[in-house]
C-alpha positions in Angstrom: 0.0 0.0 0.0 1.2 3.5 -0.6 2.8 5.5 2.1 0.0 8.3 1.3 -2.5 6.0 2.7 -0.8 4.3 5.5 1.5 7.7 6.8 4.1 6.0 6.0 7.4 7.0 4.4 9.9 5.1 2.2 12.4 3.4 4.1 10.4 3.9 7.4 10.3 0.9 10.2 8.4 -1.9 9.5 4.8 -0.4 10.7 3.9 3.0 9.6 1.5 3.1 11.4 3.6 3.1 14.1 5.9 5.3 12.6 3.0 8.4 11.9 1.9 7.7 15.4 5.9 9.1 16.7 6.3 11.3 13.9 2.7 13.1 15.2 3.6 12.6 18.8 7.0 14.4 18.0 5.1 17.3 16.5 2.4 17.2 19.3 5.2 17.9 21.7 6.3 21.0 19.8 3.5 22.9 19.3 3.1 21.9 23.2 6.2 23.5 23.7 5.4 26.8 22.6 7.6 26.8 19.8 5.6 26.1 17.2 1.7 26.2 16.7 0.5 23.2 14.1 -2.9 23.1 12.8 -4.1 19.6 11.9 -3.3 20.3 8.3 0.7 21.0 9.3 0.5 18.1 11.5 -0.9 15.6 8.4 1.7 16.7 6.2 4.3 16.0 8.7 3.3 12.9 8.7 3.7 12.0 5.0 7.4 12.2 5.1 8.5 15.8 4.7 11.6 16.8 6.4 12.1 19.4 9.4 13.3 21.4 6.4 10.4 21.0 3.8 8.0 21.9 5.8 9.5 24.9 7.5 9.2 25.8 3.5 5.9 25.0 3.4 4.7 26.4 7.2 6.3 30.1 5.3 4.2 29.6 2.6 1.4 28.0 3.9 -0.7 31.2 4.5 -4.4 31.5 4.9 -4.5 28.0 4.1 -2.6 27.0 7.4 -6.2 26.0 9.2 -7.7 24.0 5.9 -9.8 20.9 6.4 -8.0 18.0 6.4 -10.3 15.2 5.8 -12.1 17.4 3.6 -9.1 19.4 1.6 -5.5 18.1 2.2 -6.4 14.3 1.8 -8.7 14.5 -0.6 -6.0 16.4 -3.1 -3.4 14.5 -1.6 -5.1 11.0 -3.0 -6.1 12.3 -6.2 -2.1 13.9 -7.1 -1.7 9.8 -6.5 -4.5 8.9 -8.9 -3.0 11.0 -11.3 0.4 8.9 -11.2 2.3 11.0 -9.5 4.9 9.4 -7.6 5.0 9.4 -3.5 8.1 11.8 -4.4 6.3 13.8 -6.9 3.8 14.6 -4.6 5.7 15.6 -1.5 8.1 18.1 -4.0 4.5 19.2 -5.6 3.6 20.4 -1.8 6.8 21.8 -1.4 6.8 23.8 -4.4 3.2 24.8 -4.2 1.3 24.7 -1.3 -1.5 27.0 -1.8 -2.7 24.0 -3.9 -4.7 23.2 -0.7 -6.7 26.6 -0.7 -8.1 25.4 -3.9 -11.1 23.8 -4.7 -10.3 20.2 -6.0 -13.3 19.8 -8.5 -14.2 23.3 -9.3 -10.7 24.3 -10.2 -7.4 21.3 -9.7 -10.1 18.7 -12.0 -11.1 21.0 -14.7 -7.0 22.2 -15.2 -6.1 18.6 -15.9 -9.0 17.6 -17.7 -8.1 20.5 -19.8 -5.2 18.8 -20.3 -6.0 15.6 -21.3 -8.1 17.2 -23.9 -5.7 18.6 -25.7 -4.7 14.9 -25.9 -2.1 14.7 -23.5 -1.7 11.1 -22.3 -1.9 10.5 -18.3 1.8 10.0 -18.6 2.7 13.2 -20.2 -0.4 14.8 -17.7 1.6 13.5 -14.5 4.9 14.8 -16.0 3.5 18.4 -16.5 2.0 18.7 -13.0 5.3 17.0 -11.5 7.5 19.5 -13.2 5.2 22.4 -12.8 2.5 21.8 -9.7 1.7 25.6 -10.3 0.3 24.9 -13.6 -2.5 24.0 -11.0 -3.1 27.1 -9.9 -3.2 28.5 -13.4 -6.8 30.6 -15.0 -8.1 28.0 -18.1 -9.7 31.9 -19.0 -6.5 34.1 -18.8 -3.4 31.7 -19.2 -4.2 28.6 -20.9 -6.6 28.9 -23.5 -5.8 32.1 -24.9 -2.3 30.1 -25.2 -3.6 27.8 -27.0 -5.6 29.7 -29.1 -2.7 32.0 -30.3 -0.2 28.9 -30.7 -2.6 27.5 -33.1 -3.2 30.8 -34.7 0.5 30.7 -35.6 0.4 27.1 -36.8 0.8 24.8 -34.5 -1.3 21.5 -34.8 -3.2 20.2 -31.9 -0.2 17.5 -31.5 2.8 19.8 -31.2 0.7 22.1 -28.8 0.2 19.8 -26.5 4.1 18.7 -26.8 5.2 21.8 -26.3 3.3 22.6 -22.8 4.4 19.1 -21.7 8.3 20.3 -22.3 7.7 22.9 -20.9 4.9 23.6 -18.6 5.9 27.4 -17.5 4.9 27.9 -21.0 1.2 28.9 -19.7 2.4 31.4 -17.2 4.2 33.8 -19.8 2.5 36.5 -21.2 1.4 36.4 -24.4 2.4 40.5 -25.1 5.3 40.7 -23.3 7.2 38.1 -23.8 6.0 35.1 -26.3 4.9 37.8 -29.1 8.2 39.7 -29.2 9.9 36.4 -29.4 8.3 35.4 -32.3 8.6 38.6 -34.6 12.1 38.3 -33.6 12.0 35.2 -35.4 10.1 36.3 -37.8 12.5 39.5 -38.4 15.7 37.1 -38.8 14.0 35.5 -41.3 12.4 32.1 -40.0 9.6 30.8 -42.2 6.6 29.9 -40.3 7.4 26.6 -40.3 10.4 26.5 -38.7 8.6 29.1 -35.9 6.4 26.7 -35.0 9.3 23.7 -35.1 11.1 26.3 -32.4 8.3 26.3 -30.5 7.6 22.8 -30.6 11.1 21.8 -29.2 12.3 24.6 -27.2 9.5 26.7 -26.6 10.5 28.6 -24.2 
């Protein structure tokens, strides 16, 4: 069974149960202490295996999310990054790198981003590798980042295929602005002489 539903952690001792029993009772002690105050949130993701370090980073970061439900927020999004194919790893950098996951909602915003996704035919393997490499892309607007994206990279000739490869190289792709930065980039192109096609080749390889 995974670590993510026993509390567990890779190399842990042979129950982890056991093990997510001390690792809470450590943390228990601590907010006991005075030096620290843990919300049941903090205390769950302690328990999946993050280090003193990686969760300092995330306790910084946490925010107005600090207090979320965890039975009905952290463990819910938590089981369905799993689902996804995201490794036990994958999922504990994903937190790292993007906590404020938890402050949004799982079916009316995390779903719809990767079903967007596997729409514009991305396979579930290439689906997990984007939100591995890129948990933000998450946290992206479908509205204001990734459709009108799309929308332009097809305008300049990309097939439905090579858009799709192109986000999955590179997922930050969808957070750069379309009139500051990815249109200049492509008259420069354009100015130096590049046919269209070999624009959208560019693009398709090393787009950003």
């Amino acid at each position: 069974s995974s670590w993510l539903a026993l509390g567990g952690s890779p190399g842990s001792p042979k129950s982890p149960i056991a093990a997510r029993l001390l690792r809470r009772s450590t943390v228990a002690r601590r907010s006991s202490s005075g030096r620290e105050t843990l919300t049941p949130a903090k205390v769950h993701l302690f328990s999946l295996g993050l280090s003193d370090e990686q969760m300092a980073k995330v306790s910084a970061r946490f925010g107005r999310d600090s207090s979320c439900d965890v039975e009905g927020k952290v463990k819910p999004i938590l089981s369905w990054l799993a689902s996804l194919g995201l490794t036990d790893l994958q999922i504990r950098q994903a937190v790292v790198a993007f906590p404020t996951l938890f402050g949004y909602s799982l079916e009316q915003k995390l779903k719809p981003v990767v079903q967007w996704l596997s729409a514009m035919g991305m396979s579930d393997a290439q689906v997990a590798m984007v939100i591995a490499r890129c948990p933000k892309m998450l946290g992206y607007s479908l509205d204001r980042n990734l459709k009108p994206l799309v929308q332009w990279l097809s305008k300049i000739g990309m097939s439905d295929a090579q858009v799709a490869k192109a986000i999955a190289t590179c997922p930050s792709l969808c957070n750069l602005s379309l009139p500051s930065n990815l249109m200049p980039k492509v008259q420069i192109l354009h100015d130096k002489g590049f046919s269209g096609a070999q624009i959208v080749s560019t693009l398709t390889v090393l787009p950003a």
